[in-house]
C-alpha positions in Angstrom: -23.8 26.5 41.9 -21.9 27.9 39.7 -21.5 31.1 37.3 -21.1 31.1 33.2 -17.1 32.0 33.9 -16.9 29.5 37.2 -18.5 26.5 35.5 -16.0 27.7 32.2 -13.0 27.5 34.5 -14.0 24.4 36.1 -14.0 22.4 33.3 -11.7 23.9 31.1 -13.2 25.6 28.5 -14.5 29.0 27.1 -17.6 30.7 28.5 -19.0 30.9 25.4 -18.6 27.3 25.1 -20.9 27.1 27.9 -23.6 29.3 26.5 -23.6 26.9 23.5 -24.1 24.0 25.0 -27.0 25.8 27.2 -27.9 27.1 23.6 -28.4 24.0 22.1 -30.7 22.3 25.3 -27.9 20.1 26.7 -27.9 22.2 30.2 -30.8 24.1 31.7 -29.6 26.0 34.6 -31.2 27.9 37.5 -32.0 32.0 36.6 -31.0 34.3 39.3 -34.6 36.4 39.6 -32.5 39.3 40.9 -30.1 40.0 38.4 -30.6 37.3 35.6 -27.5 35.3 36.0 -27.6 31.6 34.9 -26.0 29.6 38.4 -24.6 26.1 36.7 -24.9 22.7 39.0 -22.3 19.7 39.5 -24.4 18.4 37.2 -24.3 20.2 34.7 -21.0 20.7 34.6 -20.6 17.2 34.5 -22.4 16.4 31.5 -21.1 19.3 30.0 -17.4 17.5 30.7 -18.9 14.3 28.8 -20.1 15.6 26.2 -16.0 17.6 25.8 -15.0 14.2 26.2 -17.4 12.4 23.9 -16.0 15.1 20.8 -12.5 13.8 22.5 -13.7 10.6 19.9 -14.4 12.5 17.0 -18.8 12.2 17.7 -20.6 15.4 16.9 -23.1 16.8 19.0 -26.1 15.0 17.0 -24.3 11.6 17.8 -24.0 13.2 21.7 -27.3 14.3 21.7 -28.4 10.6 20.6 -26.5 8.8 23.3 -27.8 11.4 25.9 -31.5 10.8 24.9 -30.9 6.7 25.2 -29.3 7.4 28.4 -31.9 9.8 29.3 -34.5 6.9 29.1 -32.9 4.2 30.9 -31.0 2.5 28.0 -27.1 2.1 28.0 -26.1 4.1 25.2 -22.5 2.4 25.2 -23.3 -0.4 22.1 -24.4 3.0 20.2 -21.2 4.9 21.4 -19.1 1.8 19.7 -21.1 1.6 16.9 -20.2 5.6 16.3 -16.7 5.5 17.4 -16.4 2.6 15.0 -17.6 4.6 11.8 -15.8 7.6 12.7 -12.3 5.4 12.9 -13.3 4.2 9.3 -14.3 7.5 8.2 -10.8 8.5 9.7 -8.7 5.6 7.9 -9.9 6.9 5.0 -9.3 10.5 5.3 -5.7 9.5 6.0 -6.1 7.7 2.7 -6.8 10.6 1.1 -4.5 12.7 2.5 -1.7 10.7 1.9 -2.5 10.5 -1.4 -2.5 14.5 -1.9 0.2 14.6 -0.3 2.2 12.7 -3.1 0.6 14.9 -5.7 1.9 17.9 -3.8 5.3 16.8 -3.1 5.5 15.4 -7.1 4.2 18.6 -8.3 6.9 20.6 -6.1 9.6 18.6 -7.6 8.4 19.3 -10.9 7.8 23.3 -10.5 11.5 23.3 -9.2 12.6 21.8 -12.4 10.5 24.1 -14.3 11.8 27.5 -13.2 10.1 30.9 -14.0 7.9 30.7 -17.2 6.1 33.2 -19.3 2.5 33.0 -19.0 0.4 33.1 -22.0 -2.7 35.2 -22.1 -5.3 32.8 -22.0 -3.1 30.6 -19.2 -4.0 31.8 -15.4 -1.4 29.5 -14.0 0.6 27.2 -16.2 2.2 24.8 -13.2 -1.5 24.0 -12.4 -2.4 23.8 -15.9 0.6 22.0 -16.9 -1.5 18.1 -18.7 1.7 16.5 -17.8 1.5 16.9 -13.9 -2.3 16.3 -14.0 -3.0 13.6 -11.4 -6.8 12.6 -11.6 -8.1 11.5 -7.5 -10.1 8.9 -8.3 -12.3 9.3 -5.0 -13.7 13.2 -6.2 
């Protein structure tokens, strides 16, 4: 059995980390009557390390709380766990996407700000670079 801080150290992680997970109802471990301390088991520090491991994969603690309960009842939760992984590497593509595409905006927009110098700023401009029609890049995916 082990402590909040010994179960932390254990696995790697904060002790508040810890408390969240017993928080949220993924551990439920054994009160000391005498002085209130929570003592953590092997197991529960090893599905606490799964579920470190499952966010290793980009799945949030609703998609590790799913595969938990379909393990819980006897169901191998793995054809869920590539289903998940497999949206999350599409929603990842596609953040790339995205951000390679700002980044081309920002880089363009540098370039031209350099060319631009310092400028005097009408009264009803806030900022004229970001203002500026020309350099206006719509993202077609907001």
């Amino acid at each position: 059995m082990y402590t909040v801080k010994q179960a932390a150290e254990q696995i790697g992680i904060s002790s508040e980390s810890i408390r969240y997970y017993t928080r949220e109802g993924f551990v439920e471990p054994r009160r000391d009557s005498n002085n209130g301390y929570r003592y953590y088991s092997n197991e529960d520090i090893r599905l606490i390390a799964f579920i470190r491991k499952a966010k290793t994969y980009g799945l949030t603690i609703h998609e590790i709380r799913d595969i938990l309960d379909k393990s819980n009842v006897g169901e191998s939760p793995c054809e869920l766990v590539k289903e998940m992984v497999k949206n999350r590497c599409k929603e990842v593509r596609e953040k790339i996407i995205d951000l390679q595409s700002l980044e081309k905006r920002i880089q363009k927009a540098l370039k031209e700000w350099e060319l631009k110098g310092e400028q005097v700023i009408p009264d009803d401009i806030i900022c004229p670079l970001i203002e500026d029609e020309n350099l206006m890049i719509t993202n077609k995916s907001h």
